[in-house]
Structures are given as C-alpha cells and as structure tokens.
N, C-alpha and C positions, 0 to 999 in steps of 0.2 A: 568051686573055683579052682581052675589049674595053676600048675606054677607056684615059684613062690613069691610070695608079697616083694612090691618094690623098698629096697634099702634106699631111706631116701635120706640126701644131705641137706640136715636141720639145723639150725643153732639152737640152742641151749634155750634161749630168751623165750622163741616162740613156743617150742616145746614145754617148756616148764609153764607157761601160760594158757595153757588148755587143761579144761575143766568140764567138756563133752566126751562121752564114750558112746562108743555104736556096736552095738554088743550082736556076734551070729546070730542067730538064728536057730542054725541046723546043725548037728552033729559035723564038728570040722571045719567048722566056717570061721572064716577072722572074724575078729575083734579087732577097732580101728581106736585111737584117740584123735577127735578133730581138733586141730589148731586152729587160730584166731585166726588165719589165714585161709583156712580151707582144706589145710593139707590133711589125708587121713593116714593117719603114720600107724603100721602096724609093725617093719620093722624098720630100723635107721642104720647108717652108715657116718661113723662120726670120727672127729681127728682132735687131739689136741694137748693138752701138760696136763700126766697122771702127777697127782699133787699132791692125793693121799693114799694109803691103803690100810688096811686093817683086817687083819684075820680073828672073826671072833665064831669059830669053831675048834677044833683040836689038829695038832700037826696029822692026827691020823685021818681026820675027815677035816680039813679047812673048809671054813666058808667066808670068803671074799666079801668087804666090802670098799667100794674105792669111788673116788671122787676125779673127772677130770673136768678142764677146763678149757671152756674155748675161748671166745673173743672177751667175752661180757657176762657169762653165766657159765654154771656147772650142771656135768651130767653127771647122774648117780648110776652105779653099776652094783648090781648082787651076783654073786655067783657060788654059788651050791655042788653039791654033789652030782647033781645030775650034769654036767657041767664040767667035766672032766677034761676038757683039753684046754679049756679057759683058764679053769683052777690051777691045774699045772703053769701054762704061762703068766698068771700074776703072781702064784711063788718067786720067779723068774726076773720081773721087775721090778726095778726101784724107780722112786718117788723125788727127786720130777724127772721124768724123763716124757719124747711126746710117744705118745702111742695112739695107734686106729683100733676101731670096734665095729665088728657087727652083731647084731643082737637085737633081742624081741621088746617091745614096751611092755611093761609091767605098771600095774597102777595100785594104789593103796588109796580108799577112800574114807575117812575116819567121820566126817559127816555130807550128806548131801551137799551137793555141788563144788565139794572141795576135793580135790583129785591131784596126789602125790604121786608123781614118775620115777622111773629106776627102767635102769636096762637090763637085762639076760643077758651076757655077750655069747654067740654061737663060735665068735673068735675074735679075741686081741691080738695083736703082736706088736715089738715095741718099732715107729718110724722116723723116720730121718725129719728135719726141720724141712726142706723142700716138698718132701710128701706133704706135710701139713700144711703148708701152703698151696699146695695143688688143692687139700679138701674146701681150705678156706675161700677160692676160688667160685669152685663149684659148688659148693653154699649161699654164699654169695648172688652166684646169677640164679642159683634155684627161688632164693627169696626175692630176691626183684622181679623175677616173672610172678612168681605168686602176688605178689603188691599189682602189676602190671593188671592181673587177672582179678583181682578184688577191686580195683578200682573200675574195671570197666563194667561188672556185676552191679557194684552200686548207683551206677549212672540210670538206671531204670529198677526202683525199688520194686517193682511188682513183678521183675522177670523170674520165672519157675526153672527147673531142672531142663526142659524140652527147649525153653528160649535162651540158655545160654550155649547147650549142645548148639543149636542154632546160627548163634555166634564165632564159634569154634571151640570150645570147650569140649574135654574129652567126660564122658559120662561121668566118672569119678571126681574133676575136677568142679564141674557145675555142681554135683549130689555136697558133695565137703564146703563150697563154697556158698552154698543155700542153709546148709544146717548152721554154718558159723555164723555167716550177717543176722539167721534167727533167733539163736545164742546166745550170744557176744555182741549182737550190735557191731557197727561200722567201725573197726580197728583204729587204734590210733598210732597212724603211722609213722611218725615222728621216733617213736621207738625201734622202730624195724628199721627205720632210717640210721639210725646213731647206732646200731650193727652193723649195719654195711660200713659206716663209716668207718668203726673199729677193724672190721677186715683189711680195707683195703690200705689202712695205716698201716697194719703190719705187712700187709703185701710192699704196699709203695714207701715204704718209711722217709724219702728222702725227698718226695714227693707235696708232703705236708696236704692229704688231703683233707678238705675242710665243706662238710654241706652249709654251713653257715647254724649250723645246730648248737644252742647255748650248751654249756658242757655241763648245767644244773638246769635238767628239761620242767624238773616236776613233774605233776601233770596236766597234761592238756585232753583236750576233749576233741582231738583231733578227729577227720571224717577223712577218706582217703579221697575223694576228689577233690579235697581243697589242699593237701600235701601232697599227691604223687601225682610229676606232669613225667613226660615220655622216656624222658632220662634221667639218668643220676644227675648229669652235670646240670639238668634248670630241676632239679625239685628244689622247690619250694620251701621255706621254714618259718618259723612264727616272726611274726614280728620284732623290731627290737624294740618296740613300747610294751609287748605281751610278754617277753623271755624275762623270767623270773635270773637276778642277779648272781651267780656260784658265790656262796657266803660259806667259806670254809669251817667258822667256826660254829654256824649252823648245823654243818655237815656232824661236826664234833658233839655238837648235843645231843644231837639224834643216836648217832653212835653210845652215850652214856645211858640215854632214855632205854635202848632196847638192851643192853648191857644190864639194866636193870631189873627189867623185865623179868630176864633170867636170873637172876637173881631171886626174884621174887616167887618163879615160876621152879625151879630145880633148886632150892636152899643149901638143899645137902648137897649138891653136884650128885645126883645118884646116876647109874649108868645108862639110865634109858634118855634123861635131859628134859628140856624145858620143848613143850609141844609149841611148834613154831605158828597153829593156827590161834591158840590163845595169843601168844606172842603177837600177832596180826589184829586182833580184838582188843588187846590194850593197847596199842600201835592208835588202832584207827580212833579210840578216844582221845589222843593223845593230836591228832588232826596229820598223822602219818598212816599213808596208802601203803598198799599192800606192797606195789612194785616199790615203793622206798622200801619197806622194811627188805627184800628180795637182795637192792643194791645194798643197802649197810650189812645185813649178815655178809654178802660176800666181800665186802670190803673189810669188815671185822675175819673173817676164815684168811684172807690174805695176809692181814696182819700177824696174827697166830693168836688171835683171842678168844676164839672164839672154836670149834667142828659142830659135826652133826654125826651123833653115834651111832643116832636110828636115823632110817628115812623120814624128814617130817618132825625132825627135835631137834631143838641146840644146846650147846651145853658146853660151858665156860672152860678153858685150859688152865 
C-alpha cells in the first residue's frame, strides 16, 4: 500500500472501545484496530489536556509515559528511545497544558478479546486552547458521519462489502464497517451521542447544548436506527420512562466498590497496580459494566485518587 496511513480524528471513547485488530498480511503491510464504528485507525491525529506525565526510564535514556484527555476519555501515549524527537518534546512539557499528537496505535492484549491502546507519538507539540477546539471540531463531524454511515449499514442486515461500495461507501469504509456490525454488533449510540454532546458544550459553552441525553445513561442496548435520525438537532434519546435517574450517591458507591477493588487487587500498592481487567471481573459481579467501571476510573484519575502506572493497571495515590 502507498502512502502513509490516514491520521484520523478519534475520540478517546470510541477508540478505547475496540477490541478487533486486522493484522497485515505481508512484509510492510498495516496493521489497523476496528472501532465499534467502523473506523480502521492505524494511525490518529489527537488534541487535548496533557494531564499526566511520567518518566520511568533514566535522565539518560527517558522513557515517556503520559496520559491526555479529551472530551470524555483518555488517550495513553509511550514513547521510547526510538522516538527521539517526541521524547525530547515531553521533556519540554508540563502537565496540564493542551497539546496535539500524531502517532501509530499500539496494542497490548493480555487475554483474547481484550485489547489495551496506547499511541507512539511520531510528533507532540504543545497547542493553544483554539487549536483544540478546531480538533474537537473535526472529531466531532468525523464521528457523526461515521454514526451517519453505521446507521445506513444497518438498515439492510445482510448487505456485504460490494453492497455498501454500492451505496457510496469508500472500500475501507464498507470492509471496517462489516467487520464491526460482525464484532461488535449494532453500536449503541447513545454513547457516541453524549460525545458529541460533550464537544460541542465545550465548543458552544454559552449555548447550553443539550441532546435530551440523561447525564446517568447506564446502559442501554441501543441499535443505531432507532437513535440516529439525520441530524444532531432531531436525534432521538431514550425515553423518560426508560432514562435510569443520575443518583449521585449511587455514583459514590460505585466509586468506593472499585476503590476497593484495588485495594484487594494491589494490597501493597506495588508499582505495577491492580490489573484493571480483573478490576472489570469483579466490577461485573458486582452488576457494574465494563463502560462504568471505564467512567468511575476516570472520574476517580480526575479526582487524584486514583493513576495508571502500566497500561492496563490502577493503582491508588
């Protein structure tokens, strides 16, 4: 294949929620991770608040690890030796400031079908609060067209890679968005919704924009043709007989629950942490989903209770 892969503008949300890889083939050939959407990200283009950083190599060979955030989730970044104009500029930056990356996905899979992201950056540097809003932007209409393009996919369950080319679909587009509906099953888009939601808050803050989306979604078993009509402004939202109440101190228990966890999981606080998929295994007997347990860590990381030392661990402050 020529050229180099498209850097595409992801959120965190859908990225972190792929759990497909499409591995080359041939000597030189990408490597893609499919998101729940379709998209085959081999490498991204991302903007947001570096929040953390940490060097756990030596001043004479650093090796980078950092955390940034966008609307609703965090992207993890490694950066190495091989990696030398990156490693030099996270020397360079402090934590919070916003900064842009480009850089390759990297995956770590500890058991089947569990699949932990981290980026390569091929270049950081640190950008102004309007650049971040330009990305948030075009993040933004990037995932609404992909909803746009999932939802018209699923309107005829039996259509193949030639019948969505057909449609207009670009070959890549139909090949990523057949593998995911095969995957994954029909996305629930209520989540990708309360992303956009979140962007354009920060875009329009004064604007108060509002999908009608409870702000305690849980989960739904959403299908994207009964959530996603033509535009933002008539999509669709659950019901208010179906929208599960925001019970703050619900919220609180659960936070104590997976706090515990860890606790139980990393005793000594050692410095590798409490492996966040067991964390997700006692979570789910506990009758908490994976995507909770996803929001409470990063609600507990924003508090200061909580990091992630390794990719894929947590481990108490």
């Amino acid at each position: 294949m020529s050229g180099r892969e498209t850097a595409w503008r992801i959120f965190a949300r859908e990225l972190n929620a792929s759990s497909l890889e499409k591995r080359g083939t041939e000597e030189m050939s990408p490597s893609y991770v499919i998101t729940p959407l379709g998209t085959m990200v081999n490498r991204v283009l991302l903007a947001g608040v570096l929040v953390e950083k940490e060097n756990t190599g030596t001043e004479e060979e650093p090796m980078w690890r950092a955390r940034i955030q966008d609307v609703n989730g965090n992207f993890f970044l490694n950066v190495g030796r091989f990696q030398p104009e990156s490693a030099a500029a996270m020397a360079d930056l402090e934590a919070p400031s916003y900064v842009a990356v480009i850089g390759k996905i990297r995956t770590y899979s500890p058991e089947e079908g569990k699949v932990y992201i981290s980026i390569r950056p091929e270049r950081i540097v640190q950008i102004e609060e309007k650049d971040r809003n330009l990305w948030l932007l075009e993040a933004a209409q990037c995932m609404w067209n992909r909803l746009l393009k999932v939802r018209e996919a699923v309107k005829d369950p039996d259509a193949g890679i030639n019948d969505l080319v057909s449609k207009g679909f670009t070959q890549q587009e139909a090949e990523g968005v057949c593998m995911a509906l095969e995957h994954y099953g029909n996305p629930e888009s209520t989540v990708y919704l309360k992303t956009l939601q979140s962007a354009l808050r920060k875009l329009l803050p004064e604007n108060e924009v509002d999908f009608g989306l409870p702000e305690d979604m849980g989960e739904y078993p959403d299908e994207m043709d009964d959530e996603v009509d033509d535009n933002v402004g008539t999509a669709s939202a659950p019901s208010a007989s179906s929208a599960p109440v925001s019970d703050n101190g619900n919220d609180m228990d659960k936070e104590k629950i997976i706090l515990g966890f860890i606790d139980r999981l990393d005793p000594g606080g050692s410095a590798k942490g409490a492996p966040r998929d067991e964390i997700e295994r006692l979570a789910a007997e506990e009758g908490i989903s994976a995507n909770e347990v996803e929001e409470i860590s990063d609600s507990l990381m924003d508090k200061g209770l909580i990091y992630e030392p390794n990719l894929g661990y947590l481990r108490k402050i």
